[in-house]
Each structure stands twice: as C-alpha cells, then as structure tokens.
MMTF fields as JSON, N, C-alpha, C and O atoms, coordinates in Angstrom:
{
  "mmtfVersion": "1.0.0",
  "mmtfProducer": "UNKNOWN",
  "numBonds": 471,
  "numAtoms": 472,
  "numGroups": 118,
  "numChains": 1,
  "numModels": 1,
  "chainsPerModel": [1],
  "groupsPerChain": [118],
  "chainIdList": ["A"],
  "bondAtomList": [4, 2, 8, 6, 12, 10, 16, 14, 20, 18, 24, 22, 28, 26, 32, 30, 36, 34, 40, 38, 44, 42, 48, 46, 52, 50, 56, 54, 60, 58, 64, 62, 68, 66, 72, 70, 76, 74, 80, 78, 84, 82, 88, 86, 92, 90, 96, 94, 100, 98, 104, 102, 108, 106, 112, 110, 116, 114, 120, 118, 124, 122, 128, 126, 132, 130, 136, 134, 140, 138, 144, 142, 148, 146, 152, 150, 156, 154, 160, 158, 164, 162, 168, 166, 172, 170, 176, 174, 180, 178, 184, 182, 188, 186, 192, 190, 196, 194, 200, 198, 204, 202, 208, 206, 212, 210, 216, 214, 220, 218, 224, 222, 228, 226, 232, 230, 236, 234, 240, 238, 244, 242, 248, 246, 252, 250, 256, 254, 260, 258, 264, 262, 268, 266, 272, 270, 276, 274, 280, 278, 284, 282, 288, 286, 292, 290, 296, 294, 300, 298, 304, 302, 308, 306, 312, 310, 316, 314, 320, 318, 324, 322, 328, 326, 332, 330, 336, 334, 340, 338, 344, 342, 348, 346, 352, 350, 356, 354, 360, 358, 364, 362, 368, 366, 372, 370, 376, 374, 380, 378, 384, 382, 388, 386, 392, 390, 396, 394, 400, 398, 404, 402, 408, 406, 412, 410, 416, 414, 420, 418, 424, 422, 428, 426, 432, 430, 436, 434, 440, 438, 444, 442, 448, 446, 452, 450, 456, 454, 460, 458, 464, 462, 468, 466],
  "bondOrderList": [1, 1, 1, 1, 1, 1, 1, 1, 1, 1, 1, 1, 1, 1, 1, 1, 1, 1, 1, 1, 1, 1, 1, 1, 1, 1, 1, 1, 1, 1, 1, 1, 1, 1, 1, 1, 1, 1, 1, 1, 1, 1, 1, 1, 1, 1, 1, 1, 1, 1, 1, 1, 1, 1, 1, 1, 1, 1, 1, 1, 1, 1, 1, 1, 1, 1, 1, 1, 1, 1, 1, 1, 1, 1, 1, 1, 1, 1, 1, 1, 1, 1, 1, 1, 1, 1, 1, 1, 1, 1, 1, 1, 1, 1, 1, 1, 1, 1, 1, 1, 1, 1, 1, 1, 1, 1, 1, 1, 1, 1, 1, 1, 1, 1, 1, 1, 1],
  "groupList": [{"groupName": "UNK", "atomNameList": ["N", "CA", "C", "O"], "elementList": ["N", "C", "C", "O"], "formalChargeList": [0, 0, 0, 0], "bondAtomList": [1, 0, 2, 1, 3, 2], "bondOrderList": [1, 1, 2], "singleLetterCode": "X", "chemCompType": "L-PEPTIDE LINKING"}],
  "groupTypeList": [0, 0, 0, 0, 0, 0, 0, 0, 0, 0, 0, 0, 0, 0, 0, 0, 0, 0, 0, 0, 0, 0, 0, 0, 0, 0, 0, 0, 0, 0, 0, 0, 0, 0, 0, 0, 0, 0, 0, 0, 0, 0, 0, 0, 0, 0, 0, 0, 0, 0, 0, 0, 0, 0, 0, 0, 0, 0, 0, 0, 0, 0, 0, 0, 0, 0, 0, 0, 0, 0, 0, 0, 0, 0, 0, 0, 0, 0, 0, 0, 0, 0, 0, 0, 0, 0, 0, 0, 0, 0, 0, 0, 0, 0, 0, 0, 0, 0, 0, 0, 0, 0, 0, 0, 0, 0, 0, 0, 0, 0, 0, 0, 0, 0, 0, 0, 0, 0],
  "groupIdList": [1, 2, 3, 4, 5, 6, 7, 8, 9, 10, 11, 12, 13, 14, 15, 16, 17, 18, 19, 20, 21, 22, 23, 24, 25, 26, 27, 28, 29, 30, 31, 32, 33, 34, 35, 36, 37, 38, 39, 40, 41, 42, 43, 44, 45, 46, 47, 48, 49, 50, 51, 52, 53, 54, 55, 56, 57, 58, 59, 60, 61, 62, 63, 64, 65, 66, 67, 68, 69, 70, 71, 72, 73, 74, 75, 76, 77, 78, 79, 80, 81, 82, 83, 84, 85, 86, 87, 88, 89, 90, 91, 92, 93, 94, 95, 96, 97, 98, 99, 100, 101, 102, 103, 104, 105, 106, 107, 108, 109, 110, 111, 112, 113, 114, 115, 116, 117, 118],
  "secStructList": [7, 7, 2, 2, 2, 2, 2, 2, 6, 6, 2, 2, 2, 2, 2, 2, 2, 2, 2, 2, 2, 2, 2, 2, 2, 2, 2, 2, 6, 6, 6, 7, 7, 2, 2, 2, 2, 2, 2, 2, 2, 2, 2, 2, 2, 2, 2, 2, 2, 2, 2, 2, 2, 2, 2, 2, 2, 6, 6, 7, 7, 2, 2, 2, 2, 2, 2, 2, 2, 2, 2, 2, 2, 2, 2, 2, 2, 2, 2, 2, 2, 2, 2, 2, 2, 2, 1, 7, 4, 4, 4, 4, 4, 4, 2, 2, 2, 2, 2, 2, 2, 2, 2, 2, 2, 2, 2, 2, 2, 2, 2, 2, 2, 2, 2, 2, 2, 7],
  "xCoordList": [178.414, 178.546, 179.167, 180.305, 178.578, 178.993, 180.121, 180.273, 181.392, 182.664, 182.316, 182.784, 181.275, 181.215, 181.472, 182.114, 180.453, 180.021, 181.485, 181.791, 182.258, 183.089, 184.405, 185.03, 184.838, 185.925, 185.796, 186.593, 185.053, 184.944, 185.513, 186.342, 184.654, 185.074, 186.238, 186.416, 187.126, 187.835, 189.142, 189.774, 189.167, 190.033, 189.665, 190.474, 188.519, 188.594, 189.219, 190.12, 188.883, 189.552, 191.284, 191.951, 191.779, 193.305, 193.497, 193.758, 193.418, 193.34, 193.494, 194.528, 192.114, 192.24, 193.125, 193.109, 193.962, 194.462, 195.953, 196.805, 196.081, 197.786, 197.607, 198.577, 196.417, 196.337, 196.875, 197.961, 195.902, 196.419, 197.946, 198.627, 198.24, 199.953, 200.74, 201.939, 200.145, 201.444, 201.215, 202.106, 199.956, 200.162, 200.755, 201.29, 200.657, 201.157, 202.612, 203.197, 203.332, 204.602, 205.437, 206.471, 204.654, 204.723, 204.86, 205.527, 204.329, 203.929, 205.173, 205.817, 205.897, 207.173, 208.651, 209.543, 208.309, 209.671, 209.846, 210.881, 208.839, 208.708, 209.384, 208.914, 209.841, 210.01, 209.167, 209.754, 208.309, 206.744, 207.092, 207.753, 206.318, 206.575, 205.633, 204.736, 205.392, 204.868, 203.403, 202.403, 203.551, 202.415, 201.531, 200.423, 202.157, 201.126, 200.83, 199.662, 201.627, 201.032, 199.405, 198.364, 199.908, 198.449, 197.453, 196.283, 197.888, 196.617, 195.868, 194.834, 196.926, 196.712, 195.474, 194.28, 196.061, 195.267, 194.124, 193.096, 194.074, 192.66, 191.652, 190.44, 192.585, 191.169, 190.818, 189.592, 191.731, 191.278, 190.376, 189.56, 190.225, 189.229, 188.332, 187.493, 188.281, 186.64, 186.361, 185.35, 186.635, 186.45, 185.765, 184.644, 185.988, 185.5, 184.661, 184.171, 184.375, 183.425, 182.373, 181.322, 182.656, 181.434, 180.468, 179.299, 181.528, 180.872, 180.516, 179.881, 180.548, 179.991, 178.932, 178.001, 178.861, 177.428, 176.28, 175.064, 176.88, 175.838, 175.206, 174.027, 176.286, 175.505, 174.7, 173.777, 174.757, 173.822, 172.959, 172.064, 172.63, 171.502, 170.582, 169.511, 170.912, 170.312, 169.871, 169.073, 170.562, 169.745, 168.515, 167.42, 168.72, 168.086, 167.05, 167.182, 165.621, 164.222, 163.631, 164.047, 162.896, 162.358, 162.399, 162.905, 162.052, 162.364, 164.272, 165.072, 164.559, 166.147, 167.117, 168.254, 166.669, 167.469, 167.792, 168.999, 166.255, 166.647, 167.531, 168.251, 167.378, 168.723, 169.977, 170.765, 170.389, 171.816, 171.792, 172.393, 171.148, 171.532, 172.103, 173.235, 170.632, 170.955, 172.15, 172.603, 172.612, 174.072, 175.409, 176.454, 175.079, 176.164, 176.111, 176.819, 175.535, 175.463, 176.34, 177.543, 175.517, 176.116, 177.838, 178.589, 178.323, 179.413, 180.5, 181.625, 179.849, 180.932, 180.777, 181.562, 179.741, 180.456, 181.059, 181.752, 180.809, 182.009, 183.483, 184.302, 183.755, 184.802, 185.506, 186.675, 184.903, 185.333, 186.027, 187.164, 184.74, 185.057, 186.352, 187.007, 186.461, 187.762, 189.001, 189.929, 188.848, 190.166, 190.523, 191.737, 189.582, 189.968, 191.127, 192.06, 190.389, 190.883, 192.358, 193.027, 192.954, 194.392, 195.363, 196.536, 194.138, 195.396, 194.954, 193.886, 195.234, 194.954, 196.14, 197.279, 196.059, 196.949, 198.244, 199.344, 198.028, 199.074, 200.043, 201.071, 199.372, 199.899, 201.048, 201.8, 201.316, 202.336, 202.331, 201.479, 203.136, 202.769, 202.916, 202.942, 203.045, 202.785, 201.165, 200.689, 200.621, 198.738, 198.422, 197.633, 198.993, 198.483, 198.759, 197.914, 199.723, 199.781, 199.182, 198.736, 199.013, 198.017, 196.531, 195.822, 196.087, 194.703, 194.307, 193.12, 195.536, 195.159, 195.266, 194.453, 196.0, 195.98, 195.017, 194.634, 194.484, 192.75, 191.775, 190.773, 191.786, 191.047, 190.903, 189.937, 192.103, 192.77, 192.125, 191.499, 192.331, 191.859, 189.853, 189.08, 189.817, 188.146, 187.508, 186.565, 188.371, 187.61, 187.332, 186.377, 188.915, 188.749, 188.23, 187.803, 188.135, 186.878, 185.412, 184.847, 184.922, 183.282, 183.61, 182.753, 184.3, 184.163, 184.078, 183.715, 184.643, 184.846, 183.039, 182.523, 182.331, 181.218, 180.262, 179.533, 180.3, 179.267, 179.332, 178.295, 180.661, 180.824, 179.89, 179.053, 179.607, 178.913, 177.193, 176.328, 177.112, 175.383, 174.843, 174.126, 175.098, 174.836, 174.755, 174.491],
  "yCoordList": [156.809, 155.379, 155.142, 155.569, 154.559, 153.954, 153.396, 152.5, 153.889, 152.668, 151.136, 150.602, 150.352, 149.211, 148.527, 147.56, 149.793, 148.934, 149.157, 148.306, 150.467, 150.817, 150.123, 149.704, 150.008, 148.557, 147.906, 148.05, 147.051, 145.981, 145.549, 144.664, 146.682, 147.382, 147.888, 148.474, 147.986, 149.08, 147.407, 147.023, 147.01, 145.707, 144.858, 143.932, 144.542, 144.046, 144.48, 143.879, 145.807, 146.69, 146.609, 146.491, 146.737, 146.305, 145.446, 145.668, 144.14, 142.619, 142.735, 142.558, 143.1, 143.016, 143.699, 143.416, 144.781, 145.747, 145.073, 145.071, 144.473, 143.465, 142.251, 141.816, 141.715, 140.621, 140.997, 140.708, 141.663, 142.478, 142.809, 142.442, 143.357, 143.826, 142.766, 142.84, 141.658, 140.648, 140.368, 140.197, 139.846, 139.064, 139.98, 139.426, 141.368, 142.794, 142.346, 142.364, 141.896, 142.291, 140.67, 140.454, 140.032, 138.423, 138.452, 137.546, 139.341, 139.241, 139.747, 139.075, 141.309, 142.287, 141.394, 141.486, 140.346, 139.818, 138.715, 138.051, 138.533, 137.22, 138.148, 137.473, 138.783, 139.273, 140.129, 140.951, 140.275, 140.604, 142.438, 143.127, 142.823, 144.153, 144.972, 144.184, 145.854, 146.865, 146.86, 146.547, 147.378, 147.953, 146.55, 146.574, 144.985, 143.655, 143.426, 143.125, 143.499, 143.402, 143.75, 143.137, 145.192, 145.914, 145.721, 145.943, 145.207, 145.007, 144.014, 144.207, 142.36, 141.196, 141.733, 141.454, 142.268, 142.081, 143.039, 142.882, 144.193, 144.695, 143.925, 144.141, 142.647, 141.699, 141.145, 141.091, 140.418, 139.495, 140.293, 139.555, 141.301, 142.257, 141.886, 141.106, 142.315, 142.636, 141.337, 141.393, 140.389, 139.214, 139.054, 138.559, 139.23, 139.11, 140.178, 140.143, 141.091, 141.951, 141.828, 142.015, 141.251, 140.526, 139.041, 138.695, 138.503, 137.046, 137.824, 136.963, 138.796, 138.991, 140.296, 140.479, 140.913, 141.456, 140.478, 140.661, 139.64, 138.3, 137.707, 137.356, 137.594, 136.788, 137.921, 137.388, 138.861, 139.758, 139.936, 140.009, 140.157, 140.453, 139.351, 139.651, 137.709, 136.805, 136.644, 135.788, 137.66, 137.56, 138.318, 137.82, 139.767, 140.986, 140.378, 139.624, 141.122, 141.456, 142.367, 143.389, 142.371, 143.398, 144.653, 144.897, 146.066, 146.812, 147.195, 147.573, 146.912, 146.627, 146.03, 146.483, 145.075, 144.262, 144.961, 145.069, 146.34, 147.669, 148.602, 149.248, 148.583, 149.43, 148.997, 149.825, 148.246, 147.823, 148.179, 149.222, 147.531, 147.159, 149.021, 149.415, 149.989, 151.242, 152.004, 153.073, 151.319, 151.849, 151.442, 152.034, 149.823, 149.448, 150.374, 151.305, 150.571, 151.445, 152.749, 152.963, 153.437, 154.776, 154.761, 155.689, 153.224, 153.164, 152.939, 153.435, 152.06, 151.794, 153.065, 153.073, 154.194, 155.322, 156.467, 157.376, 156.346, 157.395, 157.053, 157.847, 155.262, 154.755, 155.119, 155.493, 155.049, 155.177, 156.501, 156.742, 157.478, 158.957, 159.621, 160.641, 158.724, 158.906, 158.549, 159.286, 157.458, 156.548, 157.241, 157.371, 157.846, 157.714, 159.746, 160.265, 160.116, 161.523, 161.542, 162.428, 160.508, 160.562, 160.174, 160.337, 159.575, 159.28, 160.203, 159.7, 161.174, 161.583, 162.281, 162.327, 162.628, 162.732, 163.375, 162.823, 164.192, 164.841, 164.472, 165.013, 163.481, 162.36, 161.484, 161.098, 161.141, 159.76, 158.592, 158.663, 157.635, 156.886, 156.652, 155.457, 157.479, 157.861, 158.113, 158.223, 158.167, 158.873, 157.199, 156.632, 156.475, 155.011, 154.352, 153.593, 154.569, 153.456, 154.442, 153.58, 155.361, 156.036, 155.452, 155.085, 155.381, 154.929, 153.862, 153.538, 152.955, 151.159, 151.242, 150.682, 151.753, 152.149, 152.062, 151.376, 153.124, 153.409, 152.66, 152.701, 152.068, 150.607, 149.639, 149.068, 149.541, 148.349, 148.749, 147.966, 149.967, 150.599, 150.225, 149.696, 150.688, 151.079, 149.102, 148.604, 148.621, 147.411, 146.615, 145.906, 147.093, 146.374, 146.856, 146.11, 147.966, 148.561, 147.893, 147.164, 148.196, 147.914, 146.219, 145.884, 145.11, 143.855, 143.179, 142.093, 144.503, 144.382, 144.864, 144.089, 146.082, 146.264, 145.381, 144.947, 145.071, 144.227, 142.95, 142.294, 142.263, 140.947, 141.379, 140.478, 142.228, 142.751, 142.664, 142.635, 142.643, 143.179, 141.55, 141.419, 140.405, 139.172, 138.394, 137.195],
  "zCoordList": [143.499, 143.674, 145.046, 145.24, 145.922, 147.328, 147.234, 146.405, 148.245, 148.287, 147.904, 146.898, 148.989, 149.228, 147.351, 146.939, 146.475, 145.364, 144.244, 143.408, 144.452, 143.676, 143.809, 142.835, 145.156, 145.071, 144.369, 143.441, 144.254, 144.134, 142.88, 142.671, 141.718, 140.233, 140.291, 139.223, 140.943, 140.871, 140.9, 139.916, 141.758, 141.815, 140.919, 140.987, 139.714, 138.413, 137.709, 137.124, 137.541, 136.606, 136.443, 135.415, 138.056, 138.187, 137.463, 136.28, 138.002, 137.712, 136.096, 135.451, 135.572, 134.409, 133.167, 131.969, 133.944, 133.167, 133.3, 132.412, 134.673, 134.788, 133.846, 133.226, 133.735, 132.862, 131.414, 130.912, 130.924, 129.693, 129.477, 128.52, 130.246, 130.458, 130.517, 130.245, 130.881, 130.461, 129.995, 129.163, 129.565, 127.701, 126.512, 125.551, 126.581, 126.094, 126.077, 124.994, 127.308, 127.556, 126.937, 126.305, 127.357, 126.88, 125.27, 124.77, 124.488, 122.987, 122.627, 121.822, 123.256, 123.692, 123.358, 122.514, 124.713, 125.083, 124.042, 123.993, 123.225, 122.519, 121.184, 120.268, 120.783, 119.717, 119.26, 118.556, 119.318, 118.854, 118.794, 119.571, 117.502, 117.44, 118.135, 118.435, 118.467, 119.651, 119.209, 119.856, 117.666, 117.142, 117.138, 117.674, 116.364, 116.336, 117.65, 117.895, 118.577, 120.111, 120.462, 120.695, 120.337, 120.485, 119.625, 119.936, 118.243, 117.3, 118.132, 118.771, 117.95, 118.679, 120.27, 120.38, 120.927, 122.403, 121.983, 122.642, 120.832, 120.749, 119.884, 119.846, 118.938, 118.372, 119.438, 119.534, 120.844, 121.771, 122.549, 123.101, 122.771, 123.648, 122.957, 123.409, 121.776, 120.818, 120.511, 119.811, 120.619, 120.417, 121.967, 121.848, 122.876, 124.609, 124.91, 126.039, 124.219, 123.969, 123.594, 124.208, 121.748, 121.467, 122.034, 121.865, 122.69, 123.324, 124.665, 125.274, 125.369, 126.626, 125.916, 126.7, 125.098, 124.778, 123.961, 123.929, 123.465, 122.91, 124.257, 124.294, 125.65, 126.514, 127.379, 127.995, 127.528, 127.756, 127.473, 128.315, 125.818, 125.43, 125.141, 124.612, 125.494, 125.463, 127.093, 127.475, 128.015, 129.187, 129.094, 129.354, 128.651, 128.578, 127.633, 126.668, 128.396, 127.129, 127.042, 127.588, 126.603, 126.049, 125.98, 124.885, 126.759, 126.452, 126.743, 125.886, 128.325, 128.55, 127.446, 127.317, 126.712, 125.475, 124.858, 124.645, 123.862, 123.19, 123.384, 122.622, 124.502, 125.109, 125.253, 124.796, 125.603, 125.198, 124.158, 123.904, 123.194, 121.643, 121.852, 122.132, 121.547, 121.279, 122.004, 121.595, 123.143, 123.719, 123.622, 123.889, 122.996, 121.732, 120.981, 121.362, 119.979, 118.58, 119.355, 119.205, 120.1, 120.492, 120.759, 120.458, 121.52, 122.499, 121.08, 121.016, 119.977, 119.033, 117.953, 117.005, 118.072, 117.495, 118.303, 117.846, 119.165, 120.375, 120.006, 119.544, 120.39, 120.569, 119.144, 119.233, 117.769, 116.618, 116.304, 115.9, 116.689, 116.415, 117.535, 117.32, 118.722, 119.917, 119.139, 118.807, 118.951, 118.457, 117.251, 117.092, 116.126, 114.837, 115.132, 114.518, 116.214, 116.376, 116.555, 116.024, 117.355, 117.311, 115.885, 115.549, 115.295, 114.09, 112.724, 112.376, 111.91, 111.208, 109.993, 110.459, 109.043, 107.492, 108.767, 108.791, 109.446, 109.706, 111.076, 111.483, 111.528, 113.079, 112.541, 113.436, 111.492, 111.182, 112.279, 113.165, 112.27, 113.049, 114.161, 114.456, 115.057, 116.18, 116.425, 117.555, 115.577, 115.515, 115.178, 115.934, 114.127, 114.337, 115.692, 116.167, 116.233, 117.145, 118.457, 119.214, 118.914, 119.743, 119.439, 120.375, 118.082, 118.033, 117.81, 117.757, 117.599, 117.891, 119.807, 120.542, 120.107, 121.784, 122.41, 123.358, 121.569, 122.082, 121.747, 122.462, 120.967, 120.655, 121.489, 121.994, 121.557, 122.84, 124.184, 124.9, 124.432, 125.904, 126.029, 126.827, 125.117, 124.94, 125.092, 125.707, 124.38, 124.077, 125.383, 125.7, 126.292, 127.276, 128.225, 129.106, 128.312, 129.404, 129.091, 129.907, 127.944, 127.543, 127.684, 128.501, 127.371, 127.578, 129.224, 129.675, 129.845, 131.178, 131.888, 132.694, 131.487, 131.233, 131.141, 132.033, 129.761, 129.764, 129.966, 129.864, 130.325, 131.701, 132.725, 132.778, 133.518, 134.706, 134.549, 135.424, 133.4, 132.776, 133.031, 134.023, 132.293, 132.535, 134.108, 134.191]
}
C-alpha cells in the first residue's frame, strides 16, 4: 500500500481510536464500571457497524454485493472464534473482560472498514 493512500487511514484510525477512549474514559470517570464501559462502546460499534454495512451493500450489486455479504459471514466468524479464545472455563474474569475487549476492538476496526466501502 503506497504512503500517499496509507496516511490517510492511518490518521482515521487515530482519530477514531481517541474518540472511543474518551467516551471509554468518560463512562470510567462517571462511575461506570470497567467491564459495562466496554460492553456499552462494543454495542455502539456494532450498532455503527451494522448501519455502515447496510449502507454499503445498498451501494454494492451484483456480483461485489455477494461478496461483502460472504466476507461479513467469514469476518463475524474469525472475530467470534478470536474473541471467544481469550475467555474460556479456565480464564476467570480476566478471560471475560479480555474478550468483551476484543469485541470492542474488532467492531471498531470493521465499522471503520466498511465506512470506507460506501
């Protein structure tokens, strides 16, 4: 990938990861417990996830449209089988809140993604 095109991504990505962090830290200072924080900002991802792959695939046709769809499917069982690996019988909750983490992480990368596709 050429500088010119990878900046560019690369300073959304910032942006968007400080955004996150203060509403994160905002939820923190408000009383807010660590673990509802992160639940909270990984429904608001997947919630901005799903409204920016709906407006995608109402751009996208025909054969391109299939494909998303089929790299959704693929992206939400990677993300599942990633996330679900940190938390397991023998993690306690330290393995839950690592894999709501990763939820959180994942959601906001791919919402950030497929903002770009439209």
């Amino acid at each position: 990938m050429s500088k010119l095109i990878l900046k560019p991504f690369i300073v959304i990505v910032l942006l968007t990861m400080n955004i996150n962090a203060n509403q994160y830290d905002k939820c923190i200072k408000e009383g807010g417990f660590y673990r509802d924080c992160m639940r909270y900002e990984r429904d608001r991802q997947d919630k901005l996830l799903n409204i920016n792959y709906k407006k995608a695939m109402n751009r996208l046709k025909g054969e391109r449209r299939e494909q998303l769809r089929e790299i959704q499917r693929l992206w939400i069982k990677y993300t599942n089988a990633k996330c679900s690996f940190y938390y397991h019988k023998h993690s306690g909750s330290g393995g839950l809140d690592e894999a709501i983490f990763c939820e959180m992480q994942e959601a906001t990368k791919r919402a950030l993604e497929l903002s770009e596709i439209y």
